[in-house]
C-alpha positions in Angstrom: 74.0 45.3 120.1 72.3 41.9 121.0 75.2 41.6 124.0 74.8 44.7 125.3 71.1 44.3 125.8 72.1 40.7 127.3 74.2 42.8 129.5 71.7 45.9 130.5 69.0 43.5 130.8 71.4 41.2 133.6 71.8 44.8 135.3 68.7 46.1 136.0 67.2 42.8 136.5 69.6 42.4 139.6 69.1 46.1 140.8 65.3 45.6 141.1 64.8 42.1 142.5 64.1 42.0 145.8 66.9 41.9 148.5 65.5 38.3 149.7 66.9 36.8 146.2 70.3 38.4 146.4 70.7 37.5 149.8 69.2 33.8 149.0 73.0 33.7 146.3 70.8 33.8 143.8 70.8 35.5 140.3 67.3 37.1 138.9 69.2 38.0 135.8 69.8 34.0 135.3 66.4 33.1 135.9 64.0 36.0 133.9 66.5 37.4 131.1 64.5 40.4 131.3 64.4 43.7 133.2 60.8 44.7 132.7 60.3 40.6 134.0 62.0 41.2 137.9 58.6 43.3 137.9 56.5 40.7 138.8 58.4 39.2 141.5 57.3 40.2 145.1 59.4 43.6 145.8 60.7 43.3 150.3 61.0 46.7 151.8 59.4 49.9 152.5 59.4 52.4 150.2 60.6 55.8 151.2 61.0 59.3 149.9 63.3 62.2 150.8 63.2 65.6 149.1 63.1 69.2 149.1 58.9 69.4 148.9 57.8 72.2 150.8 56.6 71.1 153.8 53.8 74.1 154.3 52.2 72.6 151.3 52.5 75.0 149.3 54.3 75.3 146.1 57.9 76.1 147.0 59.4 73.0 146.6 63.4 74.4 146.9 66.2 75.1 148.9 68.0 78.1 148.8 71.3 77.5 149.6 73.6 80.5 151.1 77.5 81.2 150.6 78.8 79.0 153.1 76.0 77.6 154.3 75.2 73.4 154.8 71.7 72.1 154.6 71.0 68.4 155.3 69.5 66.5 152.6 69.2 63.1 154.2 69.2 61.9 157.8 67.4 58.7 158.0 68.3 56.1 161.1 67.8 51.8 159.6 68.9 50.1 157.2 67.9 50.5 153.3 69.2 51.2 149.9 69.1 54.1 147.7 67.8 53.5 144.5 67.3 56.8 143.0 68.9 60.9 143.3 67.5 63.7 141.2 68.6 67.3 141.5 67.9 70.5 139.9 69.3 73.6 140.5 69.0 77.3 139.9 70.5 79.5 138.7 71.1 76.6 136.0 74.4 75.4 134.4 76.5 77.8 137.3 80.5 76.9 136.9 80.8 78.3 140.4 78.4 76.2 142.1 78.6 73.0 139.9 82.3 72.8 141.2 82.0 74.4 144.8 79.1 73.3 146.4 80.0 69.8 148.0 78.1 67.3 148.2 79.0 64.6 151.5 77.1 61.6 152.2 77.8 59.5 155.6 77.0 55.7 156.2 76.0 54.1 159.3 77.1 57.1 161.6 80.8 57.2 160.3 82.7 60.2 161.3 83.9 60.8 157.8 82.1 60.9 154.7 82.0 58.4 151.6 81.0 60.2 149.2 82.9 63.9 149.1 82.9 65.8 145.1 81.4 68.9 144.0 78.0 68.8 142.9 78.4 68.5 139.5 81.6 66.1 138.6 79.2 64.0 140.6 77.0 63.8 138.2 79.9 62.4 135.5 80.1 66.1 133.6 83.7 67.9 134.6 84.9 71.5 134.3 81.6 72.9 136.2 79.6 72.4 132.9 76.4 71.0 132.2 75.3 69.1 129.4 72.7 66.3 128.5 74.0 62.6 128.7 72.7 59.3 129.4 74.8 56.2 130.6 73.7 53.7 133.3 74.2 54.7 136.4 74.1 58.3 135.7 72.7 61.0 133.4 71.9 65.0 132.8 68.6 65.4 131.3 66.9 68.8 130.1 67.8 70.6 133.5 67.7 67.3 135.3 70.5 65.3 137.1 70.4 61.6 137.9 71.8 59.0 139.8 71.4 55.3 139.7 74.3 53.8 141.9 72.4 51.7 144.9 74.1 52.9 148.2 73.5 50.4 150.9 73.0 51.1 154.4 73.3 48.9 157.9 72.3 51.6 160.5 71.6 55.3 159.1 72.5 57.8 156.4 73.1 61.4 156.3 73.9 63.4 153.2 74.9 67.2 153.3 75.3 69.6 151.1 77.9 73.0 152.0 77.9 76.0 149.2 81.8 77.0 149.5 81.0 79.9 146.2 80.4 83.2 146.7 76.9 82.6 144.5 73.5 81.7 146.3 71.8 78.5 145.5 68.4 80.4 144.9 66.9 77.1 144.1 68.6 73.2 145.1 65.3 70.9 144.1 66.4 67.2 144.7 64.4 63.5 145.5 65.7 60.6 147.4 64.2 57.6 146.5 64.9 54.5 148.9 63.4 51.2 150.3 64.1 50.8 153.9 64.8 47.0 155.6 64.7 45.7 158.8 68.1 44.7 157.8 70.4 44.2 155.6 72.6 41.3 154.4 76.6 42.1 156.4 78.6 41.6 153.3 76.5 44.5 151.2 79.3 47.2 150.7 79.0 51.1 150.8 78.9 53.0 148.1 81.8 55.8 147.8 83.0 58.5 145.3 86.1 60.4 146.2 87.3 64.1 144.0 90.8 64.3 143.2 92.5 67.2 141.6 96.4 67.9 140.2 97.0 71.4 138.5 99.3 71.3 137.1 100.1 67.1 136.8 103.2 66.2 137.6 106.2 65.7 135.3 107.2 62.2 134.9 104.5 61.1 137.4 101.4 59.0 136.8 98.0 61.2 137.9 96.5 59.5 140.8 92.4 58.9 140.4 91.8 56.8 143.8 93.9 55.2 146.4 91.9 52.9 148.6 92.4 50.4 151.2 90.2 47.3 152.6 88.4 45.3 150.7 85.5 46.1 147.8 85.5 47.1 143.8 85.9 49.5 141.8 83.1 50.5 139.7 83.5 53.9 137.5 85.9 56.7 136.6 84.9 60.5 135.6 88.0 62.1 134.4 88.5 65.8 133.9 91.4 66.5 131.6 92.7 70.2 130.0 96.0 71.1 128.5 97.1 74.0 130.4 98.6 75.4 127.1 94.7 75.9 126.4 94.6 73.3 123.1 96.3 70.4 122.0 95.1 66.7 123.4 98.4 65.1 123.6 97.9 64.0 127.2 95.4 61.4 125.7 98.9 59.5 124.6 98.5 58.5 128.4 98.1 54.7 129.6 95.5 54.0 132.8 98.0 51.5 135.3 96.2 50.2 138.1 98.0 48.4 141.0 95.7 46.0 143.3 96.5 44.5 146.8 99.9 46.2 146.8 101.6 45.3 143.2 104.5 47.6 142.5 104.1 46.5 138.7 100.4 47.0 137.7 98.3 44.3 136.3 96.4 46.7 134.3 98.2 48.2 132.1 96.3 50.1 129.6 97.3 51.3 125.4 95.9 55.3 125.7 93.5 57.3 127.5 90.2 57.4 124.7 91.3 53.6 124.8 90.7 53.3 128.7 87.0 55.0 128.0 86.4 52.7 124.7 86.7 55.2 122.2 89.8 55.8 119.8 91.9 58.2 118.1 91.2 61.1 120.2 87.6 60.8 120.3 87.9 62.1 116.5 84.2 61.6 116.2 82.9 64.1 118.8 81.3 63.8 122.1 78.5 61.0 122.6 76.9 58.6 125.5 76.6 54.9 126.1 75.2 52.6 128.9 78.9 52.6 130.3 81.2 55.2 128.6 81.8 58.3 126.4 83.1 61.6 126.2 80.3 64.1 127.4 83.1 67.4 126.4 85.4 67.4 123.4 87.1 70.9 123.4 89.6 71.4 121.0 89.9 75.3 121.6 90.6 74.7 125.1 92.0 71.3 125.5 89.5 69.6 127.1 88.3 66.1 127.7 85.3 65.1 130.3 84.6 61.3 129.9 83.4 58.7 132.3 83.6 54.7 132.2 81.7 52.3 134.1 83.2 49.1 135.1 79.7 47.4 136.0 80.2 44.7 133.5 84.0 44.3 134.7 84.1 45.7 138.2 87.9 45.7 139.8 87.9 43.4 143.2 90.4 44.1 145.8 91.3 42.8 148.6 93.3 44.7 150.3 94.3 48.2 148.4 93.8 49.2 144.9 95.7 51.9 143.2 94.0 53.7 140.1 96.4 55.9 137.8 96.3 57.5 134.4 99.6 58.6 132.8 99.4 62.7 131.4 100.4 62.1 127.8 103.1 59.8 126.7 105.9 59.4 129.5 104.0 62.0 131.7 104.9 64.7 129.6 101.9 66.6 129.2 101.7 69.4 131.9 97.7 69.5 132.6 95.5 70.0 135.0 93.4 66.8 135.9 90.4 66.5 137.8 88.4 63.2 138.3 85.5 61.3 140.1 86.4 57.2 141.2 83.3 55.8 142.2 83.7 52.0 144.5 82.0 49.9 146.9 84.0 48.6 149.7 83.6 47.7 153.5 84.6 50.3 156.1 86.6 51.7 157.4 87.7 53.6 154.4 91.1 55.0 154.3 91.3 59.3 154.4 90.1 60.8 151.5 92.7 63.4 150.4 91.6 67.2 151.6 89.2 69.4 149.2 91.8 72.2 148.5 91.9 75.0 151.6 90.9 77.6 149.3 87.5 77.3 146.9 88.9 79.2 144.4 91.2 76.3 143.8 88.0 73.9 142.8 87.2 76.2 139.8 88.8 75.0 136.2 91.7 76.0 135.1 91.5 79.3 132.5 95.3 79.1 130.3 96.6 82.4 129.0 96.3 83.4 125.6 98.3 81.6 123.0 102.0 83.0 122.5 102.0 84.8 119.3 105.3 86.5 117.9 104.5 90.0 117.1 103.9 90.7 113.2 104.3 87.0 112.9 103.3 85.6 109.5 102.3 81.9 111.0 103.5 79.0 109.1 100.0 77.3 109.8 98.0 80.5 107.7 100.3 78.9 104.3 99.0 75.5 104.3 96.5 76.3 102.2 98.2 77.7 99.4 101.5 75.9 100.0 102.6 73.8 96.9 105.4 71.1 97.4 107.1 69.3 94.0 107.1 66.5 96.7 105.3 65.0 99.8 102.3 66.8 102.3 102.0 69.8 103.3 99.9 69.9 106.7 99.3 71.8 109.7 100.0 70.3 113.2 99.2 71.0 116.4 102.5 72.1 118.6 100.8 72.3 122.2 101.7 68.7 123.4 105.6 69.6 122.7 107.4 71.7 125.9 108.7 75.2 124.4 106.5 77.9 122.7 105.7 78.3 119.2 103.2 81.0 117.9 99.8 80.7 117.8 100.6 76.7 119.3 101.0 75.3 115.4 102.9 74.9 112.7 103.8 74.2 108.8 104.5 70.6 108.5 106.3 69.3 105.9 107.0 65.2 105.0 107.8 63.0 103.0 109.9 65.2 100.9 113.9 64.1 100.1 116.7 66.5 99.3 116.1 68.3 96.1 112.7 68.6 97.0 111.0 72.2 97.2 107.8 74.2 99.1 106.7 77.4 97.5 104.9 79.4 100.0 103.5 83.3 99.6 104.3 85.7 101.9 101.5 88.9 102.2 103.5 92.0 102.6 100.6 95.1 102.9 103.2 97.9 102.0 106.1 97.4 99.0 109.6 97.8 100.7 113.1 96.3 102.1 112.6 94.0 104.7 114.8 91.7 107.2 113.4 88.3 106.7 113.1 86.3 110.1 112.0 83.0 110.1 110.9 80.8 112.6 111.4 76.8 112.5 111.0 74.0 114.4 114.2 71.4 115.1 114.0 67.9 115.6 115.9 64.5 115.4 114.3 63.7 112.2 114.2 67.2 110.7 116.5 68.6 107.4 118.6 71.0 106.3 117.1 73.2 104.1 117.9 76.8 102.5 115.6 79.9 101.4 115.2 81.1 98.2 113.9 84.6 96.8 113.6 85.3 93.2 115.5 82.4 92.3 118.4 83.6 94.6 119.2 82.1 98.0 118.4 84.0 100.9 120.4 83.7 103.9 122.2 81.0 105.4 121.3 76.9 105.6 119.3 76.5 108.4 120.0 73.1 110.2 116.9 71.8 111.7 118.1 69.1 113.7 117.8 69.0 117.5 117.6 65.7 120.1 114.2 67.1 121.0 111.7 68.8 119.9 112.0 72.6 120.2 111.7 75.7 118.7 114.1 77.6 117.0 114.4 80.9 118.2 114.6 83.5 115.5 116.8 82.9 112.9 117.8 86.4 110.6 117.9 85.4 106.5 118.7 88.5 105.5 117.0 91.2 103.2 114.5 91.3 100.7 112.6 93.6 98.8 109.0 92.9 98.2 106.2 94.2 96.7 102.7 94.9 98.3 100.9 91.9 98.1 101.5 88.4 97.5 105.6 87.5 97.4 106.7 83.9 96.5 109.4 82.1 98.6 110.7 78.9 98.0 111.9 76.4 101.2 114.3 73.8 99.4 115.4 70.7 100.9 119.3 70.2 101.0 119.9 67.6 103.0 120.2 66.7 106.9 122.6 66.6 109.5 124.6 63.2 110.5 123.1 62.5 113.2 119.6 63.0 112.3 117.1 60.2 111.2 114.8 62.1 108.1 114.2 65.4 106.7 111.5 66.9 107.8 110.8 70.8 108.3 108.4 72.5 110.4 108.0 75.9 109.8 106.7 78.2 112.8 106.2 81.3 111.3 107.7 84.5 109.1 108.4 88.1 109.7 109.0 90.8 107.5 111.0 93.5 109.9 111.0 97.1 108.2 
């Protein structure tokens, strides 16, 4: 705790002292130890405002933004440095126009912007949602949005603002607070923040978050992540590799995704904020992760080209759709940012299809509970990181059990009667052999579970049973495995009883 006050205190102590100490080389953080303390120092500069006040005097102090309409928010010729951006908007916490109304800003008469994301994964929260954070440079407070990132400027700076939904902005509120200079130290970089977006991610292929050339840092990522299977977080298996000055073998080489944003084991404890990283959306219904981290305490320098990247799950074998925000400071030119896709609808998130469910399928997940095993656990586990389709997306896990070793599950029948048994399992290179039993009698024929990969196994007929309405106890017994495979485990998709 005592470090990272150390370290917030160094921060904000440099962002407030006056630009004649930074341009002097030297550190304020050094000489007060204290944010509150830059206070007193002499502040250089002219303090300016821009903003959506109604200019009549009156009270109506918005914007109203149309479909497909740009306003300007900024056009302000000299030098300065933002030091503060607030929005509000209305209607409040709009998907559409969180992720399709763009937000551009321009420095020193560029032709292309610097800044280019939607509105709201600007702001550090992804999938067009809104919810309250607070880190450093950025926040989202009760119906407030916040920016902290200085943005230096030499000769002038326009921002715009173009509403690409079909909604209206009834309402865009928003301050600019900066402190205009006669000038400007030359070696102050712009500020930049470039959108990306792969849906799906590529097989076998790291996801791309920037690609930059000149010379500057990298400062932050906001990254957007969603199984397309609709649940399961395996892409979070995935390593961040970042290439600077033209490495072919990064020198960043990271050990998982919650890892890369300081957190562990898949964000098990929920969403939270810090000063410089969290996870702002944990869904597990839907697969999704929004999560930013600041590198102001350990910004990347480059001189001449950095390459940001994420792997999708371990190897690259998550299919997802990734969205993200890099935020950097660099001297121009900037290379081309990559186009904002040619159709709107293709900013919006990603909604999967339904889970695959077998028709009358008793799912193996529904047994857990009153599964008993003379041996080992007895879990449920999520299948949606694995390629193939199993019903409902789990399954019946079963470990730690040896040949000999037996699971006693109960099947509901809700009508007494002869049915075909057809079971569906899960084969892999450490899976069992294992064979069915029904009133002490075995029921159809050993089922091999072993498979190079991970799959599912298709239906597999175990013949005929005659059951009575209600609950009807089945035993799963553990004969053995096949040569080539490495354990015996057994996963257990689902049952059905077939009239």
């Amino acid at each position: 705790m005592r470090a990272t006050t150390v370290c917030l205190a160094a921060t904000l102590a440099l962002l407030a002292a006056p630009i004649s100490v930074i341009a002097q080389g030297r550190n304020p953080a050094a000489l007060l130890g204290s944010p509150l303390a830059g206070l007193m120092l002499p502040h250089d500069g002219v303090a300016k405002h821009e903003g959506s006040w109604d200019r009549s005097g009156g009270n109506g102090d918005a914007r109203a933004v149309d479909p497909g309409q740009t306003i300007t928010l900024l056009d302000y010729k000299g030098a300065g440095i933002i030091r503060r951006f607030w929005v509000t908007i209305a209607p409040r916490s709009e998907m559409t126009i969180h992720r399709q109304a763009i937000l551009r800003m321009y420095w020193d008469d560029e032709p292309t912007p610097s800044v280019e994301v939607p509105i709201g994964d600007f702001f550090g929260v992804g999938f067009g949602e809104q919810h309250d954070y607070i880190s450093l440079p950025l926040n989202e407070t009760s119906g407030g949005y916040n920016c902290y990132w200085p943005m230096p400027f030499h000769k002038s700076a326009k921002w715009t603002l173009t509403n690409l939904s079909k909604r209206r902005i009834d309402a865009f509120y928003y301050n600019i607070d900066f402190t205009a200079y006669k000038s400007l130290p030359k070696d102050l970089r712009h500020f930049h923040a470039q959108w990306r977006r792969e849906n799906p991610t590529t097989k076998g292929k790291n996801y791309t978050i920037l690609e930059a050339t000149g010379q500057g840092h990298y400062v932050g990522t906001a990254l957007f992540m969603q199984n397309r299977k609709g649940h399961g977080l395996g892409f979070l298996e995935g390593d961040e590799m970042i290439y600077i000055d033209g490495e072919t073998t990064p020198s960043i080489n990271g050990t998982g995704t919650e890892d890369y944003f300081s957190s562990g084991w898949y964000f098990d404890r929920g969403p939270y904020s810090a000063p410089y990283h969290g996870c702002i959306i944990k869904d597990d219904q839907h697969g999704r992760i929004s999560a930013y981290r600041w590198h102001i305490e350990d910004a990347i320098p480059f001189h001449k080209s950095i390459r940001v990247t994420i792997e999708h799950g371990n190897q690259n074998d998550t299919e997802a759709d990734y969205s993200s925000v890099a935020y950097w400071y660099q001297s121009e030119p900037h290379a081309p940012f990559p186009p904002l896709p040619a159709n709107p609808a293709d900013l919006l998130p990603f909604v999967p299809p339904p889970p695959f469910k077998i028709q009358g399928a008793i799912e193996g997940e529904s047994l857990v509970s009153t599964a008993k095993a003379t041996a080992g656990n007895v879990a449920t586990q999520d299948m949606g990181s694995f390629d193939g389709e199993w019903s409902g997306e789990s399954q019946l896990w079963w470990t730690g059990a040896k040949p000999g070793d037996e699971l006693t599950l109960v099947l509901p029948a809700s009508t007494a009667g002869t049915y075909e048994l057809v079971g569906y399992f899960t084969k892999a290179k450490d899976y069992g052999r294992i064979q069915l039993l029904y009133d002490g009698q075995p029921i159809g024929p050993e089922v091999d579970l072993y498979n190079p990969d991970v799959v599912p196994s298709g239906p597999v007929s175990l013949g005929r049973i005659a059951v009575k309405a209600g609950n009807n106890p089945i035993v799963v017994k553990i004969v053995g495995k096949n040569a080539q495979s490495v354990g015996t485990l057994v996963g257990i998709d689902a049952f059905v009883l077939k009239p």
